[in-house]
Chimera marker file (.cmm) of the C-alpha trace (Angstrom):
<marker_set name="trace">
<marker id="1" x="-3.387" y="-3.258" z="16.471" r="1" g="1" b="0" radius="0.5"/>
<marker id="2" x="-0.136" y="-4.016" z="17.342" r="1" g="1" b="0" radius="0.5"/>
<marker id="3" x="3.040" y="-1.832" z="16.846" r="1" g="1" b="0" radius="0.5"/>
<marker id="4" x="6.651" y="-2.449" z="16.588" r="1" g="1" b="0" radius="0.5"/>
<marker id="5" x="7.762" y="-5.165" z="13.789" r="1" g="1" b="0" radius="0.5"/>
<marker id="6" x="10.598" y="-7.327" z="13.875" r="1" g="1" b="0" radius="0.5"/>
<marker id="7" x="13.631" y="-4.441" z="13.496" r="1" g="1" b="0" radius="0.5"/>
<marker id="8" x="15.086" y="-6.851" z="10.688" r="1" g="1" b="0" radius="0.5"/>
<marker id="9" x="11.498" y="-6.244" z="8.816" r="1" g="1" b="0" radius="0.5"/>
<marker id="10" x="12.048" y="-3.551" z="5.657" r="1" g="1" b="0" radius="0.5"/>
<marker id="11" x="9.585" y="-1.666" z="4.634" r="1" g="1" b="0" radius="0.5"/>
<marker id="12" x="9.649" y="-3.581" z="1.110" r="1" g="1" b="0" radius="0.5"/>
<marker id="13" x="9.023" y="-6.785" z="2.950" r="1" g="1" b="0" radius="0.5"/>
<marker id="14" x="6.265" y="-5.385" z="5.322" r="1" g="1" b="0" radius="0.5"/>
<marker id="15" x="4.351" y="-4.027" z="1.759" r="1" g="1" b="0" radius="0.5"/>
<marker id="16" x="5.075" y="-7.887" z="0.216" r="1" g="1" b="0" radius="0.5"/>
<marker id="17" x="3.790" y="-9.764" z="3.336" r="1" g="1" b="0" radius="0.5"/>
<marker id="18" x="0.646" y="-7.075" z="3.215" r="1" g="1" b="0" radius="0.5"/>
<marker id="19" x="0.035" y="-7.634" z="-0.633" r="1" g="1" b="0" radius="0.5"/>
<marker id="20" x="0.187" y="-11.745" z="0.015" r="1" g="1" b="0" radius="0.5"/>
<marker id="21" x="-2.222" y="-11.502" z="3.050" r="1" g="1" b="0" radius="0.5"/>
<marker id="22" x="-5.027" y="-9.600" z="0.582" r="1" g="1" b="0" radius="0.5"/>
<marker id="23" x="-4.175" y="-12.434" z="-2.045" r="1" g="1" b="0" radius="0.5"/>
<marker id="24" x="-3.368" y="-9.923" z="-4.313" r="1" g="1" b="0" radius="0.5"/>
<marker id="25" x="-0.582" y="-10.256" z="-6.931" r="1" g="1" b="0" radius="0.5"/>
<marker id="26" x="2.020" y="-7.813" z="-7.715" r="1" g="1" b="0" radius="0.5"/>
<marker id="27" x="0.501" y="-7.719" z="-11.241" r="1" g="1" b="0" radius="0.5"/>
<marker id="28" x="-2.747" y="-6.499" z="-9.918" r="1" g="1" b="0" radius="0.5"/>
<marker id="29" x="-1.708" y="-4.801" z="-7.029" r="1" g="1" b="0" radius="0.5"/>
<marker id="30" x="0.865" y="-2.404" z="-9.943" r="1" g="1" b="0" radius="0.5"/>
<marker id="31" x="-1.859" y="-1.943" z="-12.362" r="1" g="1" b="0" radius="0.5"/>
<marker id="32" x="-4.061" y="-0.887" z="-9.936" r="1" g="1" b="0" radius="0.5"/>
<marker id="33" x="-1.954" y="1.408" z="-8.392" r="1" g="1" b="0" radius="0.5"/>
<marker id="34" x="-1.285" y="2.735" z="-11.549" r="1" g="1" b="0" radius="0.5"/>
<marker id="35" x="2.945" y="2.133" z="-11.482" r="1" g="1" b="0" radius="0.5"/>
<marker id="36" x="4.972" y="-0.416" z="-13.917" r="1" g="1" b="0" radius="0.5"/>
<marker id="37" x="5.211" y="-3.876" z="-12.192" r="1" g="1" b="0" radius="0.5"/>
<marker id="38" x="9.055" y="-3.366" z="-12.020" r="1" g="1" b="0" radius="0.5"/>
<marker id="39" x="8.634" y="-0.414" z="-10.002" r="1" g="1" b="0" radius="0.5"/>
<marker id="40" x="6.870" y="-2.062" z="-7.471" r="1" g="1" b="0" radius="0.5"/>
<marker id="41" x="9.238" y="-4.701" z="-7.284" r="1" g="1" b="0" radius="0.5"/>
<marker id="42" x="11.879" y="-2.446" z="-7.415" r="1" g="1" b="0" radius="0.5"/>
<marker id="43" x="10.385" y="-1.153" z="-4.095" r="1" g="1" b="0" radius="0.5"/>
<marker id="44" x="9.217" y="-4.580" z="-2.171" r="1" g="1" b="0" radius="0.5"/>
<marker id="45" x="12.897" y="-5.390" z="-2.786" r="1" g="1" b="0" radius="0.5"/>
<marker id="46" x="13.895" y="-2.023" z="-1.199" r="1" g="1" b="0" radius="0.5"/>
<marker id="47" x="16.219" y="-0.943" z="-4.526" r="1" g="1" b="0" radius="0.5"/>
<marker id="48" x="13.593" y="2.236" z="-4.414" r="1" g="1" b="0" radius="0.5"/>
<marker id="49" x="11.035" y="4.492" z="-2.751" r="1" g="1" b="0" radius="0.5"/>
<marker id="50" x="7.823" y="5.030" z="-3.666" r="1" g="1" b="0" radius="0.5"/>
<marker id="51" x="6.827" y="8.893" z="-4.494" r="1" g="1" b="0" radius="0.5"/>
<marker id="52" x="4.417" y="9.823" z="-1.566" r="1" g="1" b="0" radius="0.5"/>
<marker id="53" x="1.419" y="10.187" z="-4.198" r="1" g="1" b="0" radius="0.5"/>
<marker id="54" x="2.258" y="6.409" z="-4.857" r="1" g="1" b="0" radius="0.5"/>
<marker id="55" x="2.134" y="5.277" z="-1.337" r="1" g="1" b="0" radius="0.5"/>
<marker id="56" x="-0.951" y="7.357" z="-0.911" r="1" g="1" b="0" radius="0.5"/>
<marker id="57" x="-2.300" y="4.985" z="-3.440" r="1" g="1" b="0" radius="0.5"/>
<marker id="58" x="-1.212" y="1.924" z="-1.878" r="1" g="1" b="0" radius="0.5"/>
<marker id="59" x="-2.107" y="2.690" z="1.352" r="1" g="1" b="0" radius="0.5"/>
<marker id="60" x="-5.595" y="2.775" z="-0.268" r="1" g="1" b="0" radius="0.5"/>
<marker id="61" x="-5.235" y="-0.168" z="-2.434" r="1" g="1" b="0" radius="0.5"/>
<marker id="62" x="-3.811" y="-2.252" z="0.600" r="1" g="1" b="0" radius="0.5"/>
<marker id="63" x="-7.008" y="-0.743" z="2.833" r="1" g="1" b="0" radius="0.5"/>
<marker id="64" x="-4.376" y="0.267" z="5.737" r="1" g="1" b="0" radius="0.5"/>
<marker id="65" x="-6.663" y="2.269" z="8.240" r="1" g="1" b="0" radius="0.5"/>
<marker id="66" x="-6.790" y="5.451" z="7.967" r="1" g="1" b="0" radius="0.5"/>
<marker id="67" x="-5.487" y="6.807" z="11.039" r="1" g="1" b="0" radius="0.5"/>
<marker id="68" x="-2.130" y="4.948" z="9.840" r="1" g="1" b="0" radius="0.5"/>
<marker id="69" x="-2.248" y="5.986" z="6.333" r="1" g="1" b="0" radius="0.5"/>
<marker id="70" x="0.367" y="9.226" z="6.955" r="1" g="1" b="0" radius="0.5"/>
<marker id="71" x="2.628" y="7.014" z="9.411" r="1" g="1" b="0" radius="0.5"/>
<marker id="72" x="2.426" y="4.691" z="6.273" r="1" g="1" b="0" radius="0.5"/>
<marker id="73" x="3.404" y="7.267" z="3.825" r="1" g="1" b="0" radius="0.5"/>
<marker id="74" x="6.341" y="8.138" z="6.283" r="1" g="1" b="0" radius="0.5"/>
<marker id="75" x="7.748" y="4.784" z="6.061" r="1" g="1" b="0" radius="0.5"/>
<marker id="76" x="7.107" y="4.335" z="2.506" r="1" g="1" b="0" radius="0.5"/>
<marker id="77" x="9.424" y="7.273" z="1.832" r="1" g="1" b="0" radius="0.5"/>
<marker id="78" x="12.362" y="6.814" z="4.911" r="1" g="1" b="0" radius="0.5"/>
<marker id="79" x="11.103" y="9.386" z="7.172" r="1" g="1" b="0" radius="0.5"/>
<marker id="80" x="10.160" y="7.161" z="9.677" r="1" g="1" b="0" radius="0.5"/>
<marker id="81" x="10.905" y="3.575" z="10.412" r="1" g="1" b="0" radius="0.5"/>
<marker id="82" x="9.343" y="0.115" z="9.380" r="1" g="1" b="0" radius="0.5"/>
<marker id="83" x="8.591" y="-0.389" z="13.116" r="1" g="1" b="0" radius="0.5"/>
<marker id="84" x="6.168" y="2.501" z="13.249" r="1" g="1" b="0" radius="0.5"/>
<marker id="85" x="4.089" y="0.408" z="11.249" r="1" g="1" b="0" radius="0.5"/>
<marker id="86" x="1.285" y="-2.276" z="12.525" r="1" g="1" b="0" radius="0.5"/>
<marker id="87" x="2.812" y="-5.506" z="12.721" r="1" g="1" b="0" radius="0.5"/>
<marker id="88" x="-0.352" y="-7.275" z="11.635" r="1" g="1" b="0" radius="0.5"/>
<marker id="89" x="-3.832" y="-5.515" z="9.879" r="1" g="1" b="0" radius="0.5"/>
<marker id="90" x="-6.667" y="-8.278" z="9.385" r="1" g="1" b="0" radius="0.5"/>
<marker id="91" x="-7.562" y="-9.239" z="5.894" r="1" g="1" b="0" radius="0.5"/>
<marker id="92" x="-10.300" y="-7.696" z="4.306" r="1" g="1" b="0" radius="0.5"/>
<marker id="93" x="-12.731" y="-9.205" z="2.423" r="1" g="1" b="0" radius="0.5"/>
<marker id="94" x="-14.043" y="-6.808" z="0.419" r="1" g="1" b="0" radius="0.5"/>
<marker id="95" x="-13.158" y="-3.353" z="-0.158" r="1" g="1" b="0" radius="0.5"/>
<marker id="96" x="-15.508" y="-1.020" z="1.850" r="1" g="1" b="0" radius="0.5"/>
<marker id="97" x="-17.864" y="1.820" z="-0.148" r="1" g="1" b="0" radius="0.5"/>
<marker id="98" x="-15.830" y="4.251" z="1.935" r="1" g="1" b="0" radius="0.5"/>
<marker id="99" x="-12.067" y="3.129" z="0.379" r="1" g="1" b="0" radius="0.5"/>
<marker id="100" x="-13.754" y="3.021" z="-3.096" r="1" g="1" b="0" radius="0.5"/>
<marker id="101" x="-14.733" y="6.508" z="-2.665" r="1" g="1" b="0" radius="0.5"/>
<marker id="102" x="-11.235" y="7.357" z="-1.058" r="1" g="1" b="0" radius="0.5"/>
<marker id="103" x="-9.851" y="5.884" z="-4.371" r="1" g="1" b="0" radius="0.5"/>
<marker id="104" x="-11.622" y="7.268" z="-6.251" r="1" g="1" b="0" radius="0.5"/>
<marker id="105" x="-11.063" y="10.507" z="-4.864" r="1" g="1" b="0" radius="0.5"/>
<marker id="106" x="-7.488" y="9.838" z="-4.945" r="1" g="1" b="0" radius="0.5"/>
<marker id="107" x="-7.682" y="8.734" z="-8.827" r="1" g="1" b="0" radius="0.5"/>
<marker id="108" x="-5.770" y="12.039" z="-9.574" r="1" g="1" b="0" radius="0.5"/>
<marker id="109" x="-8.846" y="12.965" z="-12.500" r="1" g="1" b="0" radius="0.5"/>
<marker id="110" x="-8.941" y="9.464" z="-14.320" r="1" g="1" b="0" radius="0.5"/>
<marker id="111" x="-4.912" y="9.213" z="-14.386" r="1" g="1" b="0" radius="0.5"/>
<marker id="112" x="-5.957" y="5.364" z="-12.803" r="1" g="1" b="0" radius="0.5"/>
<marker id="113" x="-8.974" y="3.999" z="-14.275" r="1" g="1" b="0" radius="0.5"/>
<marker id="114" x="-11.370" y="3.483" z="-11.582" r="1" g="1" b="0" radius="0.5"/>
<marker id="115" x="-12.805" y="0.419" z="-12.988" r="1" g="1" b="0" radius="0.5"/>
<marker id="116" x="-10.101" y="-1.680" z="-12.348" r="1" g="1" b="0" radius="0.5"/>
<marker id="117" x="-10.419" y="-1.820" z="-8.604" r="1" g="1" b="0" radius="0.5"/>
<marker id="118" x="-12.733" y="-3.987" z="-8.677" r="1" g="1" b="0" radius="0.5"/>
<marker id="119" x="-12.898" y="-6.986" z="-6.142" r="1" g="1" b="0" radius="0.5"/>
<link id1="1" id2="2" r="1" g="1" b="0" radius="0.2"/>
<link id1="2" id2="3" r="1" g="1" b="0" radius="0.2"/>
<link id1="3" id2="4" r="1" g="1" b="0" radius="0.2"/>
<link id1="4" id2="5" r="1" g="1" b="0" radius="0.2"/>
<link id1="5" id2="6" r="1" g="1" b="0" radius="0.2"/>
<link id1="6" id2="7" r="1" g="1" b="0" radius="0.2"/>
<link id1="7" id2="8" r="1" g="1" b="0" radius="0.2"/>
<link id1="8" id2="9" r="1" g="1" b="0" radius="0.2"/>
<link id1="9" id2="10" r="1" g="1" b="0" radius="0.2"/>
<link id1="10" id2="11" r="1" g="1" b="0" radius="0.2"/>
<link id1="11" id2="12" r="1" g="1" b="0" radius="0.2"/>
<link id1="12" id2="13" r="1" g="1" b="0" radius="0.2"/>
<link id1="13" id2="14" r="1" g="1" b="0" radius="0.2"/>
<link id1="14" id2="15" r="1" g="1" b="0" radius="0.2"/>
<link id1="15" id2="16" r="1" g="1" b="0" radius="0.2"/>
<link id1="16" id2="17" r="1" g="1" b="0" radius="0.2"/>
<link id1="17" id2="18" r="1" g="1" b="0" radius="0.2"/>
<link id1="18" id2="19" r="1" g="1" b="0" radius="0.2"/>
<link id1="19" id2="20" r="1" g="1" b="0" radius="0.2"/>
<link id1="20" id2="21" r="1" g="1" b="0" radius="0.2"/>
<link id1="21" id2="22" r="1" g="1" b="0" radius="0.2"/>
<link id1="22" id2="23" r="1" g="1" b="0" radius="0.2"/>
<link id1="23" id2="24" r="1" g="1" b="0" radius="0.2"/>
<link id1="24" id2="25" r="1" g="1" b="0" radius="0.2"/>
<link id1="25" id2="26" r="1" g="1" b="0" radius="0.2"/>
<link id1="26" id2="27" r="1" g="1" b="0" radius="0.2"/>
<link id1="27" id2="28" r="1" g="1" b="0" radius="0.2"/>
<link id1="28" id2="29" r="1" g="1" b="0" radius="0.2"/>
<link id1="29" id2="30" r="1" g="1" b="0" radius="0.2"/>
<link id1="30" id2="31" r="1" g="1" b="0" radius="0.2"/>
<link id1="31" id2="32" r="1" g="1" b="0" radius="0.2"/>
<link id1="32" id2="33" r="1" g="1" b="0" radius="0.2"/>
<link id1="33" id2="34" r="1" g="1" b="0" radius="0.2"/>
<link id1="34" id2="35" r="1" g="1" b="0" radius="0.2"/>
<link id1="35" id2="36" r="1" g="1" b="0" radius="0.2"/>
<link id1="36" id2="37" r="1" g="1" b="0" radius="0.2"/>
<link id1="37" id2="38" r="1" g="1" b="0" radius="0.2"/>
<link id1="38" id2="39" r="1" g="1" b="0" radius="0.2"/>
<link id1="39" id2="40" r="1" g="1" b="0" radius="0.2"/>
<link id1="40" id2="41" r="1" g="1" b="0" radius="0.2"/>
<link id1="41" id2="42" r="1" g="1" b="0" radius="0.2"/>
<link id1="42" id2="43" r="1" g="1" b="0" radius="0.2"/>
<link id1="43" id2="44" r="1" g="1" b="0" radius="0.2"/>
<link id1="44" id2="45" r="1" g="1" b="0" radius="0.2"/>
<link id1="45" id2="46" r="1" g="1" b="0" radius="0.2"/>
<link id1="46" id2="47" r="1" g="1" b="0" radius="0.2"/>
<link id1="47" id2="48" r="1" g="1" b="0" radius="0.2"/>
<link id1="48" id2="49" r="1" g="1" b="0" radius="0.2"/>
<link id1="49" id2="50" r="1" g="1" b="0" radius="0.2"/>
<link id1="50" id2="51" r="1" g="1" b="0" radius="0.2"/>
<link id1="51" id2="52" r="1" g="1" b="0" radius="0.2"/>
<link id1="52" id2="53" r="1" g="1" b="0" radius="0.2"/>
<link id1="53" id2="54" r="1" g="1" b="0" radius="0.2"/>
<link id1="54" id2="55" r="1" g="1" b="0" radius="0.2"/>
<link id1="55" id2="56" r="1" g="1" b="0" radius="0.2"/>
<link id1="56" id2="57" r="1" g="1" b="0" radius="0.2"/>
<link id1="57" id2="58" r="1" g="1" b="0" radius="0.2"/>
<link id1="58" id2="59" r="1" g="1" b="0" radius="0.2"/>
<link id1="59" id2="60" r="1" g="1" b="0" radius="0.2"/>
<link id1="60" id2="61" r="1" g="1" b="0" radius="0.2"/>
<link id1="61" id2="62" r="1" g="1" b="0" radius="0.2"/>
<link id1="62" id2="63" r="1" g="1" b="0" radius="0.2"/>
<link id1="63" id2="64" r="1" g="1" b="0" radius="0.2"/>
<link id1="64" id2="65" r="1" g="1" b="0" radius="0.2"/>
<link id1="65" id2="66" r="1" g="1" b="0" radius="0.2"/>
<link id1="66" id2="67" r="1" g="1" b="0" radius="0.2"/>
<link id1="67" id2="68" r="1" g="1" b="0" radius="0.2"/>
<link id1="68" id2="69" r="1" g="1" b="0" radius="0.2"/>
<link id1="69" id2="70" r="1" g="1" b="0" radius="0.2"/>
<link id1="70" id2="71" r="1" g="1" b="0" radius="0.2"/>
<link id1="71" id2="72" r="1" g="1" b="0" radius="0.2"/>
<link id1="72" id2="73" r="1" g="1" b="0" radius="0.2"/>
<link id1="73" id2="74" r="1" g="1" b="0" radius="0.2"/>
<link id1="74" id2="75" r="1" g="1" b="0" radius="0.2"/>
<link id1="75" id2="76" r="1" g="1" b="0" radius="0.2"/>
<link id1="76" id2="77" r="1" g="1" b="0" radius="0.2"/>
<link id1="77" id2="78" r="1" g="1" b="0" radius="0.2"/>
<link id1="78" id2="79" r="1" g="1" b="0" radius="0.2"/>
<link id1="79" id2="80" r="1" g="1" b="0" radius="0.2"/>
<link id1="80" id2="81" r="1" g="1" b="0" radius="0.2"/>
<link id1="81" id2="82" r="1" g="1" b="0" radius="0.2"/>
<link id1="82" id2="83" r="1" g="1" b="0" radius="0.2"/>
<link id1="83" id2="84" r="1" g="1" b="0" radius="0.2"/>
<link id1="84" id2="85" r="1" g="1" b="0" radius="0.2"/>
<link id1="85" id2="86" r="1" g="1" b="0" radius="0.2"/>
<link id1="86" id2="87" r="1" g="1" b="0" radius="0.2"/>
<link id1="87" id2="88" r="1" g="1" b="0" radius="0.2"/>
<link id1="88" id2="89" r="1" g="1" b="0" radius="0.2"/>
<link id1="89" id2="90" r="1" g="1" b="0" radius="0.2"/>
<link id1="90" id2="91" r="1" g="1" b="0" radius="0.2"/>
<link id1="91" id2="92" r="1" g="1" b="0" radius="0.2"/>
<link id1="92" id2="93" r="1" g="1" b="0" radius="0.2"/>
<link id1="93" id2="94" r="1" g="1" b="0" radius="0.2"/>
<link id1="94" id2="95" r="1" g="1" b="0" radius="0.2"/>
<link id1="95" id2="96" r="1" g="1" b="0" radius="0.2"/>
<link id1="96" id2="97" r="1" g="1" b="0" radius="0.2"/>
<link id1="97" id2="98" r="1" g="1" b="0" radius="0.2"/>
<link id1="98" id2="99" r="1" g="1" b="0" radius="0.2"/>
<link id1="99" id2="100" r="1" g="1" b="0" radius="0.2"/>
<link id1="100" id2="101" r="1" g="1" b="0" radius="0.2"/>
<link id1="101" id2="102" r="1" g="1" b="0" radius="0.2"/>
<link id1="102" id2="103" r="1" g="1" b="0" radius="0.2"/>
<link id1="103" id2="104" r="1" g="1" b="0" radius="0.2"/>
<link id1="104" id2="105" r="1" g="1" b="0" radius="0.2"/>
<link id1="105" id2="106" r="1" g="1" b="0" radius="0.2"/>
<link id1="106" id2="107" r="1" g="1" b="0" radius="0.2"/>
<link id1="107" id2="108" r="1" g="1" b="0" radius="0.2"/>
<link id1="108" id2="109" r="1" g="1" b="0" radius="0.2"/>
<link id1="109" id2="110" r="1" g="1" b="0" radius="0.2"/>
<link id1="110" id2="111" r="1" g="1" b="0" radius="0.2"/>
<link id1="111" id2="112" r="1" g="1" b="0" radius="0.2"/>
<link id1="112" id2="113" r="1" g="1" b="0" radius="0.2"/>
<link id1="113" id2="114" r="1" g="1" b="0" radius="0.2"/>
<link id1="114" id2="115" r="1" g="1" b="0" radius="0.2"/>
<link id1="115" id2="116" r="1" g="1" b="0" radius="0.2"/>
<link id1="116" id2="117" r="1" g="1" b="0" radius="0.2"/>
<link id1="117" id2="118" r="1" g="1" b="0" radius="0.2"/>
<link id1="118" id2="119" r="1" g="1" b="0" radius="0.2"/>
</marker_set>
């Protein structure tokens, strides 16, 4: 995995070029995150921040690896920059059983209908 994007890269930008690379739209990538698609444009454009329990979600939704899910979070909310971040994570196919139960587990008690993460 490699470390250390382009300085110019903003976090916004970073979660835009990750959405495109998993083919997902914004549409789907919002509804499944449970968030109003202006909010997540709001944020790819960097005009806001997502909450942590929001970038929790699309850390999920986005299947970055676990062990960089809380530098993820960081960046999502300022704490830490966009260069902490992977410069490249490999496309998945298909979500694993083991991020469907993470989401699931993360669903917050139904709050984000579980059957909409489907691939």
């Amino acid at each position: 995995m490699e470390h250390g994007m382009d300085v110019s890269t903003s976090f916004g930008e970073w979660l835009k070029q990750r959405r495109t690379i998993l083919h997902m739209s914004r549409e789907q990538l919002a509804q499944r995150a449970g968030c109003a698609v202006i909010t997540l444009r709001k944020i790819e454009s960097d005009e806001r921040r997502p909450s942590a329990q929001l970038a929790e979600r699309l850390a999920l939704l986005l299947d970055v690896p676990r062990a960089v899910q809380p530098t993820f979070v960081s960046v999502a909310r300022a704490e830490l920059p966009v260069v902490s971040l992977p410069a490249r994570l490999s496309a998945r196919t298909r979500a694993t059983r083991r991020n469907r139960s993470a989401f699931r587990a993360a669903s917050w008690n139904g709050h984000v209908p579980i059957h909409r993460y489907r691939k």
